[in-house]
PAZAPA-4460 file (N, C-alpha, C; in steps of 0.05 Angstrom, whole numbers, plus 32768, in hexadecimal, padded with zeros to 4 digits):
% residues 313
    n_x    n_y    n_z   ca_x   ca_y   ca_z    c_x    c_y    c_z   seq   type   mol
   85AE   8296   8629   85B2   8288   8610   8598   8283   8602     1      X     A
   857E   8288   860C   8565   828E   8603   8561   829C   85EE     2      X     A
   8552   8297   85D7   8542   82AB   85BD   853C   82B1   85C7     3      X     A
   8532   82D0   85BD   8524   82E4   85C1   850A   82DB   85BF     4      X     A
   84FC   82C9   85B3   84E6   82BB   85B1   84DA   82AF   85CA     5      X     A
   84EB   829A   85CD   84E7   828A   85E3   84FA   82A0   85FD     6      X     A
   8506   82AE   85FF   84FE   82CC   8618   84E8   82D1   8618     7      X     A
   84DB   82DF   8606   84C1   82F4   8609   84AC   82D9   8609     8      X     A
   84AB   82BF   8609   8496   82A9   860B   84A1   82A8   8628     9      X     A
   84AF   829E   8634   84BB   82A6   8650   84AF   82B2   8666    10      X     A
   84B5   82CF   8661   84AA   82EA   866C   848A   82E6   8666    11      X     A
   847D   82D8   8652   8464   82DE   864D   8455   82C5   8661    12      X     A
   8464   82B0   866A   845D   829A   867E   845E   82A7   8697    13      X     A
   847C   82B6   86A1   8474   82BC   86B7   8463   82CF   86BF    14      X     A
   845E   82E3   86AA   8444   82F4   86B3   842C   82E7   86B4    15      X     A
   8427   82D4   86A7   840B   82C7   86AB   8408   82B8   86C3    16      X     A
   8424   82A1   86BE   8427   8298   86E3   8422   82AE   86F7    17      X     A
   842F   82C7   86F8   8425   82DF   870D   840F   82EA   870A    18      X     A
   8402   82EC   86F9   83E7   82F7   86FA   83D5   82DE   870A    19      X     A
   83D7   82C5   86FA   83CA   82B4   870D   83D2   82AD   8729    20      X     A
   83E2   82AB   8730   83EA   82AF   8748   83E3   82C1   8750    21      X     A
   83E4   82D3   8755   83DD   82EB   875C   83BF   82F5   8760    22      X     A
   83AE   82EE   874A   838F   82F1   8748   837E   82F2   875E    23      X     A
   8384   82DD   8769   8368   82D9   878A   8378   82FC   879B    24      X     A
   838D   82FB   87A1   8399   830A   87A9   8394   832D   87A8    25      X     A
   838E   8333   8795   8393   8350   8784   8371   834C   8774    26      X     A
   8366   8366   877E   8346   836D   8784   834B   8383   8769    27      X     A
   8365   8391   8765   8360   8396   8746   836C   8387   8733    28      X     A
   8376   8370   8733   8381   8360   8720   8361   8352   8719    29      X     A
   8353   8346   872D   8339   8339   872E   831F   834F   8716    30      X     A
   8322   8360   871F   8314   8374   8714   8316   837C   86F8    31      X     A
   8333   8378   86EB   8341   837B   86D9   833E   835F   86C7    32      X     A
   833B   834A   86CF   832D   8335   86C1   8314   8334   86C0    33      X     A
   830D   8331   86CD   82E9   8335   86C8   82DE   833E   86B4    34      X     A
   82F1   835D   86B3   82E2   8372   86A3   82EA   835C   8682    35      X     A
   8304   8354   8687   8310   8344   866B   8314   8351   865F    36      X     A
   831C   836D   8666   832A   837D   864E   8350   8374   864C    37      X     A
   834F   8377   8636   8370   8377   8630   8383   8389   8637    38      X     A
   837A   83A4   8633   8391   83B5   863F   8387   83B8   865E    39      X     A
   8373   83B2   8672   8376   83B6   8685   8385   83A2   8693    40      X     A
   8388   8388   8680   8394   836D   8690   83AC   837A   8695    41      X     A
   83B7   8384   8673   83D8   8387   8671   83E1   839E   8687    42      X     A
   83D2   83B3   8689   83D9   83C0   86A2   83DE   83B3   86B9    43      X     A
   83C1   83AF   86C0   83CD   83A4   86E2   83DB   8390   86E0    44      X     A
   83DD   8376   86C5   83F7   8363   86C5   8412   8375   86D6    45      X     A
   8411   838C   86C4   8436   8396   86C5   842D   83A2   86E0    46      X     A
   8417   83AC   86EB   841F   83B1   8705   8426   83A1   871C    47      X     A
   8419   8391   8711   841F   8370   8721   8438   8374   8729    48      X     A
   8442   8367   8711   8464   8360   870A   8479   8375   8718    49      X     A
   846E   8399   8710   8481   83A8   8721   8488   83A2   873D    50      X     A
   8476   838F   874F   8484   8390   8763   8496   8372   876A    51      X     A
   8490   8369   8751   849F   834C   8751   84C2   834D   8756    52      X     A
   84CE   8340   876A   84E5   8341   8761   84F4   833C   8747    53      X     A
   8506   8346   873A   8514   8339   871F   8519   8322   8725    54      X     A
   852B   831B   873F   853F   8300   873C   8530   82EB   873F    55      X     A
   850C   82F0   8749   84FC   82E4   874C   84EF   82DB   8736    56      X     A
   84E9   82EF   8723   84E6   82E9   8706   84F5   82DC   86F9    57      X     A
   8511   82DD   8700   8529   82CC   86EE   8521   82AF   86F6    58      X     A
   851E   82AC   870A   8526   828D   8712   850C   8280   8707    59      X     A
   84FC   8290   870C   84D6   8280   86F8   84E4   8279   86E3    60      X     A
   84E6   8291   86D4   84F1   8292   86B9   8507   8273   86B3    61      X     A
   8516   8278   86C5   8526   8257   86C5   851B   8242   86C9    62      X     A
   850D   8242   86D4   8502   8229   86E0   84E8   821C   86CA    63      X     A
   84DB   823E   86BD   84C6   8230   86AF   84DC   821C   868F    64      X     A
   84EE   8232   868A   84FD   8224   8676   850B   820C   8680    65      X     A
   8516   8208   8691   851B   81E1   8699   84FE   81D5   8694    66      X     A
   84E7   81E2   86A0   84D1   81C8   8697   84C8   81C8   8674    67      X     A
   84C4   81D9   866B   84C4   81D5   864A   84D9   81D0   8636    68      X     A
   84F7   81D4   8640   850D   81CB   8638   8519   81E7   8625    69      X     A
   8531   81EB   861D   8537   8200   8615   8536   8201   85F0    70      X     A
   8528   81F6   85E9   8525   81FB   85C7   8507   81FC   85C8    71      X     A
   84FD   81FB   85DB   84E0   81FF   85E4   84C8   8218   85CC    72      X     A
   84B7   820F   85C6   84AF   8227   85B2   8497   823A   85C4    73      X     A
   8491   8252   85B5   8485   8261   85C6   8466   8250   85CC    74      X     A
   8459   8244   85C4   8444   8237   85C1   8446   8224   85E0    75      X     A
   8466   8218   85E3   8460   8205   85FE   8469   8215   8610    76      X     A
   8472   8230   8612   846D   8249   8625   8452   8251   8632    77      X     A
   8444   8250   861A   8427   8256   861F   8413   823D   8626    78      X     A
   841C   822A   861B   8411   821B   862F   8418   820D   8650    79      X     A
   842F   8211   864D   8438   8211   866F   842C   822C   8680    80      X     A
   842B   823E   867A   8424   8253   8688   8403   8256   868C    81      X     A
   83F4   823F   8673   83D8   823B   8679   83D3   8223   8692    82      X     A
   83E6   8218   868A   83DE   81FB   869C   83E7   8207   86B5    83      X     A
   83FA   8220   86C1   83F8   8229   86DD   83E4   823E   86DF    84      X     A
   83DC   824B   86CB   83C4   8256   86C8   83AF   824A   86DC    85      X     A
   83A8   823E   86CF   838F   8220   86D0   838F   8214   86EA    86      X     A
   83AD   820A   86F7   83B0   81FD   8708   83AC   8206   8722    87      X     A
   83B7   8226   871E   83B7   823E   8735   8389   8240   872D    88      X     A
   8383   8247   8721   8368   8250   8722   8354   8235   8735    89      X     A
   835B   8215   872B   834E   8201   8734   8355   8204   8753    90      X     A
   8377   820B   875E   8374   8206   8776   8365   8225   8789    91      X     A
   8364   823A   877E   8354   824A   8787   8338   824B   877F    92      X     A
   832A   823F   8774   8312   8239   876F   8302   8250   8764    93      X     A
   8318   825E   874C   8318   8275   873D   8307   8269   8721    94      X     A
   82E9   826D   871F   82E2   8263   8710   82E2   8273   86F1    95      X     A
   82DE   828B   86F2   82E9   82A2   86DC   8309   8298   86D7    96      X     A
   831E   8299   86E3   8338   8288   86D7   832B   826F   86CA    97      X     A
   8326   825C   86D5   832C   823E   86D5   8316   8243   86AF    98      X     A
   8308   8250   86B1   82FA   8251   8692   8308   8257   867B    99      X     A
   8312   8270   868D   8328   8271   866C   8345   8262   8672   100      X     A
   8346   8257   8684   8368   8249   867E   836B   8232   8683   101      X     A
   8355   8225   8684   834B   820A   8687   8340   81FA   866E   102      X     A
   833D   8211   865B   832A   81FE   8649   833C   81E8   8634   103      X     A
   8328   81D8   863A   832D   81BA   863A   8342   81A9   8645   104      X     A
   834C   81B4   865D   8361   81AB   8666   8359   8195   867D   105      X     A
   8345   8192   867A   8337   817D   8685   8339   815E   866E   106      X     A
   8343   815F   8657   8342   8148   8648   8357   8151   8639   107      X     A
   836F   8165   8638   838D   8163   863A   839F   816B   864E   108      X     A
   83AE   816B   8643   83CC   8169   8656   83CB   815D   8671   109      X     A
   83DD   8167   867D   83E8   8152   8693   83D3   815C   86AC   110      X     A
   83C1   816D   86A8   83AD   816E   86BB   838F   815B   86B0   111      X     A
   8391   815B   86A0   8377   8146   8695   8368   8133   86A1   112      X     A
   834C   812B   86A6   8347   8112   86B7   8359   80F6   86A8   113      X     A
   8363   80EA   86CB   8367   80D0   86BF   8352   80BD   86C1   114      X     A
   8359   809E   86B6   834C   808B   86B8   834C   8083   86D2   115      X     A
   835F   8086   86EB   8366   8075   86FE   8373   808F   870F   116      X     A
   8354   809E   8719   8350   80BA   8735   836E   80BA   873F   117      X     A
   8379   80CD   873C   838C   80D6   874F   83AB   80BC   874E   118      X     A
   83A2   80AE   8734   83B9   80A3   8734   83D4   80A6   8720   119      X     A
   83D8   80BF   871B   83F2   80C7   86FF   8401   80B7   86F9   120      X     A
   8406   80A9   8711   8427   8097   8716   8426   807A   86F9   121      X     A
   8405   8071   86F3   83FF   805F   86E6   83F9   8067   86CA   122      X     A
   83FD   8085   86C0   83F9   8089   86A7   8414   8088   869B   123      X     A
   8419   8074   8680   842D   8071   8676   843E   8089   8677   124      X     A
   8459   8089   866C   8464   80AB   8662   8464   80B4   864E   125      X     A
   8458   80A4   863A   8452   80A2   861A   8437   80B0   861F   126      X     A
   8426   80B6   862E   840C   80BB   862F   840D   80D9   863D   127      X     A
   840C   80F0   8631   8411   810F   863A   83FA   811A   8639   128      X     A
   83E6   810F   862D   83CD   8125   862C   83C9   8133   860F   129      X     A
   83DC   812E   8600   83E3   8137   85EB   83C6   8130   85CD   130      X     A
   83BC   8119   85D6   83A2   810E   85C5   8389   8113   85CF   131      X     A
   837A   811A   85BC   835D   8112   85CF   8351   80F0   85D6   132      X     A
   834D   80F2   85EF   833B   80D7   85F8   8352   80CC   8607   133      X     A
   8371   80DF   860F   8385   80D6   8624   8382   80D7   863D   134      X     A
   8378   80C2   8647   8379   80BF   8667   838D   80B1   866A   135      X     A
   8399   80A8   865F   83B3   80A1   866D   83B6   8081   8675   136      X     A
   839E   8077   8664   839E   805A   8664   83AE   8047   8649   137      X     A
   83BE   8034   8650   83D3   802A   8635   83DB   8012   8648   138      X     A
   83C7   7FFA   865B   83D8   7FEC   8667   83EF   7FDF   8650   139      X     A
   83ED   7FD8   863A   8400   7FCB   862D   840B   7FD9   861A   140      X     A
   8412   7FF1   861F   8421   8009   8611   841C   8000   85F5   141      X     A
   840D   8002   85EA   8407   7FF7   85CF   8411   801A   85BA   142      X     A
   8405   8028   85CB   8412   804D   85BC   8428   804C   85C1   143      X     A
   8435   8040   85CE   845C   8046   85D3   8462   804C   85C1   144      X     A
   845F   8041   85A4   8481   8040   8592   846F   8052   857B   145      X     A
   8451   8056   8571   844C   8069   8561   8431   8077   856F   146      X     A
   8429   8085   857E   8410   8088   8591   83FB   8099   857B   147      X     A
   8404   80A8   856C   83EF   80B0   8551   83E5   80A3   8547   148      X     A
   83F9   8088   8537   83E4   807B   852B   83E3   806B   8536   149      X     A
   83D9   8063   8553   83CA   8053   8558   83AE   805D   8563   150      X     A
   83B0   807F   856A   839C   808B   856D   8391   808F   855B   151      X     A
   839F   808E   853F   8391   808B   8528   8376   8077   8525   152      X     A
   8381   805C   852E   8379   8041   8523   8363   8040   853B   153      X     A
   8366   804D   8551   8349   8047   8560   833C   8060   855A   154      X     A
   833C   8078   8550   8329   8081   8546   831B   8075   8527   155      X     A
   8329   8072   851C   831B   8053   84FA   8308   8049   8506   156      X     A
   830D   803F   851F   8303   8027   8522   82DD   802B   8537   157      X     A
   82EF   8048   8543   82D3   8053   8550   82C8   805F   8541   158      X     A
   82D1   806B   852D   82B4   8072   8516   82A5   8063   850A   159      X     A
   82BB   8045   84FB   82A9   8031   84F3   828E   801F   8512   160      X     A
   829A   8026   8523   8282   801A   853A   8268   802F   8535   161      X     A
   827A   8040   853C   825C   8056   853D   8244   8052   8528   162      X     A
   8256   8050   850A   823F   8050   84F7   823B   8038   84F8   163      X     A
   8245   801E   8501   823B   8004   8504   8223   8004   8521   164      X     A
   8228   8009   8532   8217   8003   854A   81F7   801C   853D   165      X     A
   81FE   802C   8535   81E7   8043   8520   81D6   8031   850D   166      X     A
   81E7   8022   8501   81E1   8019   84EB   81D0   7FFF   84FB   167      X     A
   81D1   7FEA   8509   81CF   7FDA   8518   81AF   7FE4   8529   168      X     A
   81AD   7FEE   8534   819A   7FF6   8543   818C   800E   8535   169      X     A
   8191   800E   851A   8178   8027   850E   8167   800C   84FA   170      X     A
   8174   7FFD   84FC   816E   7FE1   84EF   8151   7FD4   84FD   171      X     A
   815E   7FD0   850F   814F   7FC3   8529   8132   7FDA   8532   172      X     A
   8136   7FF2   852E   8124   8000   8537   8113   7FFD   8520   173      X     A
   811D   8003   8509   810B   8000   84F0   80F6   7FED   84EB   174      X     A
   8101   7FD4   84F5   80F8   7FB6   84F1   80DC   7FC5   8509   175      X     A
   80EE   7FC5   851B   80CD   7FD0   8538   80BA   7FDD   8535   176      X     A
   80C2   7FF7   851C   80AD   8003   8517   8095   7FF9   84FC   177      X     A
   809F   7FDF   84F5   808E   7FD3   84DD   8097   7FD0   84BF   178      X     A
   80B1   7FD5   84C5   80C1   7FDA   84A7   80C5   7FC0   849E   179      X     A
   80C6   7FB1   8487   80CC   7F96   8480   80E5   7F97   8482   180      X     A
   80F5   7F9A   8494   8109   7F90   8494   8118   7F7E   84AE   181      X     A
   812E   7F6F   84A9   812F   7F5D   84BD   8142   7F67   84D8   182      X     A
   8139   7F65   84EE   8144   7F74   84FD   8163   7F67   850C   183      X     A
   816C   7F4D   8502   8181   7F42   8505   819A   7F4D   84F6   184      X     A
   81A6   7F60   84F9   81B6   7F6E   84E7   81C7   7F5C   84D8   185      X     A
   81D4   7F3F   84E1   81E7   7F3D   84C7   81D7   7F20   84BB   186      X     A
   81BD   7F1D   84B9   81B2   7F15   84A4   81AD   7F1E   8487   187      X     A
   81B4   7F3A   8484   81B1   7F45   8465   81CA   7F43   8456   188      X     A
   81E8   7F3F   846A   81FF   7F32   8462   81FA   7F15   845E   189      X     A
   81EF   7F0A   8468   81F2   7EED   846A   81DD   7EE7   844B   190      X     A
   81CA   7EEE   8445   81B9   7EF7   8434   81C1   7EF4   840E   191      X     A
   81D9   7F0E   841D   81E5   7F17   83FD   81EF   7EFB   83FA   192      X     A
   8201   7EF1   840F   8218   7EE4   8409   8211   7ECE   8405   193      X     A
   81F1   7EC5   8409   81ED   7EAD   8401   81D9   7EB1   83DF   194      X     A
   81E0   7EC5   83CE   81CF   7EC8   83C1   81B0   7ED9   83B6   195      X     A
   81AC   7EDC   83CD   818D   7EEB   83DA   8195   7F04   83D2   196      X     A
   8181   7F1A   83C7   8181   7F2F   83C3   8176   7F3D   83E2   197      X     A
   8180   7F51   83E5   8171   7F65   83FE   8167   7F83   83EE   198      X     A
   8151   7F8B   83FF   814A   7FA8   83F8   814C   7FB9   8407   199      X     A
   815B   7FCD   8409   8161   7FEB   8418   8141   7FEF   8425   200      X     A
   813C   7FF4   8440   8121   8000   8452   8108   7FE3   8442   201      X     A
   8112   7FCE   8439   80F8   7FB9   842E   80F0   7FC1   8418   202      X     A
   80F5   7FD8   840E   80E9   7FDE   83F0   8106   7FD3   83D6   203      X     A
   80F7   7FC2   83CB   8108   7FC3   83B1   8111   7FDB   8392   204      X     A
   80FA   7FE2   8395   8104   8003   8388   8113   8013   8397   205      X     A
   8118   8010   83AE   8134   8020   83BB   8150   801D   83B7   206      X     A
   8152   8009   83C0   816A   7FFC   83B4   8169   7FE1   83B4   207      X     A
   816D   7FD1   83A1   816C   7FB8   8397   8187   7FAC   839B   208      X     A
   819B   7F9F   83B4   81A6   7F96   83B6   81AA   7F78   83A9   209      X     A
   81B8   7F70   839E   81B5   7F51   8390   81D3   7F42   8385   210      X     A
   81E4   7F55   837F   81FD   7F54   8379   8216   7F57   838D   211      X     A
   8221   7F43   8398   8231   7F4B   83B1   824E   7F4D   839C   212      X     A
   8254   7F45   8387   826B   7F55   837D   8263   7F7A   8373   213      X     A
   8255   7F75   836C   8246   7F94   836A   8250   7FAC   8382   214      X     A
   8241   7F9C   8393   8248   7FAC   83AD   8263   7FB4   83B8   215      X     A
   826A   7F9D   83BA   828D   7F9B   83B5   829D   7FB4   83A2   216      X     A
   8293   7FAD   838D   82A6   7FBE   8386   829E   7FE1   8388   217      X     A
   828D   7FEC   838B   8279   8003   8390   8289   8003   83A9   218      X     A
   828B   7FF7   83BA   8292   7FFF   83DB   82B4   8009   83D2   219      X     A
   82C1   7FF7   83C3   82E2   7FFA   83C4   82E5   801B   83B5   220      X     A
   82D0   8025   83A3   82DB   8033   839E   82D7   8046   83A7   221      X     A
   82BF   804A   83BA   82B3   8056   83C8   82C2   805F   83E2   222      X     A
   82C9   8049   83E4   82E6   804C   83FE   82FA   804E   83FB   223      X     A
   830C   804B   83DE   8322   8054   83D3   831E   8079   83CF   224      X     A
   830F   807E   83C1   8310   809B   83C2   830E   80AA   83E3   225      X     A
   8303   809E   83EF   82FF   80A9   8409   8319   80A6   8411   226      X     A
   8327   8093   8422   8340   8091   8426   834D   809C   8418   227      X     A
   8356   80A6   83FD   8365   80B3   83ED   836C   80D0   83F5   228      X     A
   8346   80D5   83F8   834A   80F6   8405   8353   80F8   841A   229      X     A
   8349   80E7   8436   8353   80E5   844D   8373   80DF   8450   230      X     A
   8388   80D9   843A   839C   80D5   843C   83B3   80E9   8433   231      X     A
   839A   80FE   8425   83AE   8114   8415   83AB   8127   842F   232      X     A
   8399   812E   8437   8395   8148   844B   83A6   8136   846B   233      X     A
   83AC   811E   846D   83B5   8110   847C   83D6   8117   847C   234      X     A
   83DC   8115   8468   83FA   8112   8464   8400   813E   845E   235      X     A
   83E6   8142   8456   83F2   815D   845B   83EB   8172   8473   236      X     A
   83DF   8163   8486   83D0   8175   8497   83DB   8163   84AF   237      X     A
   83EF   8149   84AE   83F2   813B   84C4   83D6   8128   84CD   238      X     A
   83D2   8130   84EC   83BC   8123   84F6   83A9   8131   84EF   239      X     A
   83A9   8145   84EB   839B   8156   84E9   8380   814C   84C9   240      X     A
   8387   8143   84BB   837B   8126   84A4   8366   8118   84B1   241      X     A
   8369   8114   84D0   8358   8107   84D7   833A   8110   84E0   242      X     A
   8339   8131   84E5   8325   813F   84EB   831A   814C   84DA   243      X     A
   82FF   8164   84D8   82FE   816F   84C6   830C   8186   84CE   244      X     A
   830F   8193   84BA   831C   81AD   84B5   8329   81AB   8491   245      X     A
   8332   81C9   848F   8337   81C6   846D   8327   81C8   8453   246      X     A
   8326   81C0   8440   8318   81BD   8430   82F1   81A8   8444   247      X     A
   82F7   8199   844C   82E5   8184   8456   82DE   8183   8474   248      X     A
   82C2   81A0   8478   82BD   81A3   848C   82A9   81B1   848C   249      X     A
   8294   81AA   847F   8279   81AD   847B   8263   81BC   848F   250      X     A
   8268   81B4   84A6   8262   81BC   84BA   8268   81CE   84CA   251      X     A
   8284   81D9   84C6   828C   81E6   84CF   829F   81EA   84ED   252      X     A
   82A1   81C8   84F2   82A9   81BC   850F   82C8   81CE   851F   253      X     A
   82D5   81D2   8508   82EE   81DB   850D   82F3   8200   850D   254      X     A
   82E4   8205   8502   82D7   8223   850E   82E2   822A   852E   255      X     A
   82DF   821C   853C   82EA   8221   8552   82F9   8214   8569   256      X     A
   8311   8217   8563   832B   81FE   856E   8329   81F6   858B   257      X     A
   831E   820C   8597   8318   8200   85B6   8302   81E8   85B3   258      X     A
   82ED   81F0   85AC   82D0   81DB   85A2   82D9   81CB   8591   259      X     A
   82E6   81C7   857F   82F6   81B2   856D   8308   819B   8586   260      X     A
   8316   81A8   859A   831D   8199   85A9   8305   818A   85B4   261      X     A
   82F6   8192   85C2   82EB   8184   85DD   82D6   816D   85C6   262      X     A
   82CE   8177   85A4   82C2   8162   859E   82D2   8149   8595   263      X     A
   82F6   8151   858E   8301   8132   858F   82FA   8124   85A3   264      X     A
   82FD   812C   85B7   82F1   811C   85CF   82E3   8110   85D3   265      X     A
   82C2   811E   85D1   82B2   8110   85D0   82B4   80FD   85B2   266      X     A
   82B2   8104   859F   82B6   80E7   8588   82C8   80D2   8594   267      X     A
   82DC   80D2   859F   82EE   80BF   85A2   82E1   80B4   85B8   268      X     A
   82CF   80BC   85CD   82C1   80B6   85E8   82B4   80A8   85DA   269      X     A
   829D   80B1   85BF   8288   80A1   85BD   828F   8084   85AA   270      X     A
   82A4   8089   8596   82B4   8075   858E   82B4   8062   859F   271      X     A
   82C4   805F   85B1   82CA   804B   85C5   82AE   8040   85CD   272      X     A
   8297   804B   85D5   8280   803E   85E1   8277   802E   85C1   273      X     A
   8276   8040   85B8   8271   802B   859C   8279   8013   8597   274      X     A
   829A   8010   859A   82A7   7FF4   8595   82A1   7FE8   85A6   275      X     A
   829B   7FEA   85BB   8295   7FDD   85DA   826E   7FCF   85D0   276      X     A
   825C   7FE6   85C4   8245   7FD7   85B8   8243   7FC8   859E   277      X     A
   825A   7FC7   8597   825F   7FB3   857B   826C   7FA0   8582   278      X     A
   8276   7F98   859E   8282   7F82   85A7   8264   7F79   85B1   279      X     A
   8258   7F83   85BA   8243   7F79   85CF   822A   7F6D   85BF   280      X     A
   8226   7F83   85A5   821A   7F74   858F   8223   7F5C   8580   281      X     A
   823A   7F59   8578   8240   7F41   8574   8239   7F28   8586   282      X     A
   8242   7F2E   859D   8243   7F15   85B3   8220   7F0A   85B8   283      X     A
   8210   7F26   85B9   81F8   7F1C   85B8   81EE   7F0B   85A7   284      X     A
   81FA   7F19   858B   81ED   7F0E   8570   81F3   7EFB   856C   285      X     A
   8205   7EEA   8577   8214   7ED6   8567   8209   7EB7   858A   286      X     A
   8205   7EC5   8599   8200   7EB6   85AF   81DB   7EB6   85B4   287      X     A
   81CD   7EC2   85AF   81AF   7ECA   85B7   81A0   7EC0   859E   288      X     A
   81AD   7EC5   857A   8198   7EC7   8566   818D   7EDB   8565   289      X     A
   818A   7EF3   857A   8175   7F09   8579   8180   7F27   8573   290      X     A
   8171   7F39   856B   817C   7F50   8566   8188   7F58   8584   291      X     A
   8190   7F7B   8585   8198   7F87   8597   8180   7F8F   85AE   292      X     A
   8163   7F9A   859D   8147   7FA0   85AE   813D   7F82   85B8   293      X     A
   813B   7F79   85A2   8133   7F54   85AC   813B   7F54   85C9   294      X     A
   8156   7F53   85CE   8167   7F48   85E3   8167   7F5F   85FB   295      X     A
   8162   7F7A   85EC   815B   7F84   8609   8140   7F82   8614   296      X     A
   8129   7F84   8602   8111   7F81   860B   8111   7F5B   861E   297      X     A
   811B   7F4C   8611   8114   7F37   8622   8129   7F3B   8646   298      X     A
   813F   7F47   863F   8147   7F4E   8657   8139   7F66   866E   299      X     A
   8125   7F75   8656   8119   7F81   8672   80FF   7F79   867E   300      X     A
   80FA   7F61   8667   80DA   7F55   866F   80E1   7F3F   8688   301      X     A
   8106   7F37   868C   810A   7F22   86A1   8125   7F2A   86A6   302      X     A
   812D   7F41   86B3   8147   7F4A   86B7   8155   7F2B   86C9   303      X     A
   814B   7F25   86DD   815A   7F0F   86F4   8164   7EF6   86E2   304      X     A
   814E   7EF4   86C9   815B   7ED5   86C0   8160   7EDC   86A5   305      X     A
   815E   7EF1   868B   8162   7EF5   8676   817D   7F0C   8675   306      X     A
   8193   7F03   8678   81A7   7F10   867D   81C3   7F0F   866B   307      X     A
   81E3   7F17   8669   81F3   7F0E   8664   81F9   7EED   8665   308      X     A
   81FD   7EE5   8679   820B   7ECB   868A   81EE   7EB4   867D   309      X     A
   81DA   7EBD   867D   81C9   7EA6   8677   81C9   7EAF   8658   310      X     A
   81CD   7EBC   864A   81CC   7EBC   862F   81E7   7EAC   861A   311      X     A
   81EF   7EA8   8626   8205   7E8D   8621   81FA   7E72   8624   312      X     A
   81E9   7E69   8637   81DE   7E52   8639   81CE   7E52   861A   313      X     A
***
């Protein structure tokens, strides 16, 4: 009762399942990858297969369609047949497989590192591998009921760290290297808001800050058009709004979808350390009086008594 689609996606799993299976085994199948030609794969594939039993093929064939389900599209054919790909190459320690049928399957799907070694049983079931930065941690299922946009809302939130903790510590370095400026980052807020003009790098011919409705409104519209665009390529591209690619991709990041993967990752990796140093900057700043260098330099001039726990006193 199979499409012809999802048949020939089928047949195209279990030959890959048999070729990898098969690989450590067969000295010209091995040979036949290496070289990475295409028609020598597809040969020795089908010679493979000729000695395969049919009813042996049927029942794969069944079995792979119970795990993808039967309206299944050819795309989650091919990825089931990578992830035994992959899985057959890791446990033979097939490092030519594991490159090409592995990639990035180390930070998706259900082979991916978790947060908690060898423990699956504790990754929610809302949590598939399906995002970048999914290890499988959600103690308070907070992704349960919409898991996009909440992966949405912690990536917002790890870009605004990034350029905050950037912003924060290029501050602080500036001040070190002799720049008039003050190395306590939210004194130039405190500043405006009491009146006080600030100057961009200490020079007032740079930019002459002095107007905090000024700024105000320069930022809303500044951030209204931004969001505007981010919401059109959002709603027409899906999640896909949230990365570059499309019209807005300067760089070129999306050029290549394997490498486009593994860098969500890392952004969303470095996101998170960010929010984690904009917690830590606050707590200092608001508990110490001192910048971020201030507070590490006095911690390494007296690590035993200039610490967390005594910086509360």
């Amino acid at each position: 009762s199979m499409s012809k689609p999802a048949l020939a996606a089928t047949a195209a799993a279990c030959a890959l399942a048999v070729l990898a299976l098969s690989y450590n085994q067969a000295p010209a199948l091995s040979r036949g990858v290496t070289a990475r030609s295409a028609n020598n794969l597809r040969t020795v594939a089908a010679n493979q297969l000729k000695g395969v039993n049919p009813a042996t093929l049927a029942k794969v064939g069944k079995a792979v369609t119970q795990l993808v389900g039967p309206n299944a599209s050819p795309a989650q054919y091919k990825q089931l047949a990578n992830e035994v790909a992959c899985a057959t190459a890791i446990q033979g320690k097939n490092n030519f497989l594991r490159d090409a049928a592995c990639a990035n399957v180390e930070w998706y799907g259900p082979n991916r590192q978790n947060w908690y070694p060898g423990g699956k049983d504790v990754v929610p079931p809302h949590l598939k591998g399906e995002l970048p930065g999914d290890f499988g941690f959600d103690p308070w299922n907070l992704g349960e009921d919409d898991l996009q946009e909440r992966a949405n809302e912690e990536l917002y939130h790890g870009r605004w760290a990034m350029l905050g903790a950037a912003g924060i510590l290029g501050q602080d370095v500036l001040s070190k290297m002799g720049y008039p400026i003050d190395a306590k980052w939210w004194n130039p807020g405190k500043q405006l808001l009491e009146g006080k003009p600030i100057d961009y790098l200490g020079n007032p011919n740079f930019v002459h800050a002095s107007n905090i409705a000024a700024i105000f409104v320069a930022q809303f519209f500044l951030m209204a058009g931004a969001e505007i665009y981010r919401g059109y390529y959002e709603s027409e591209e899906g999640s896909q709004g949230m990365y570059p690619g499309g019209m807005f991709d300067p760089l070129k990041l999306a050029k290549d979808p394997k490498k486009m993967q593994e860098l969500k990752v890392k952004e969303i990796k470095n996101g998170r350390v960010a929010m984690l140093a904009m917690l830590g900057f606050y707590v200092q700043g608001f508990s110490t009086g001192k910048s971020p260098l201030d507070n590490l330099n006095d911690h390494l001039a007296d690590p035993f008594n200039v610490h967390a726990p005594t910086s509360f006193n």
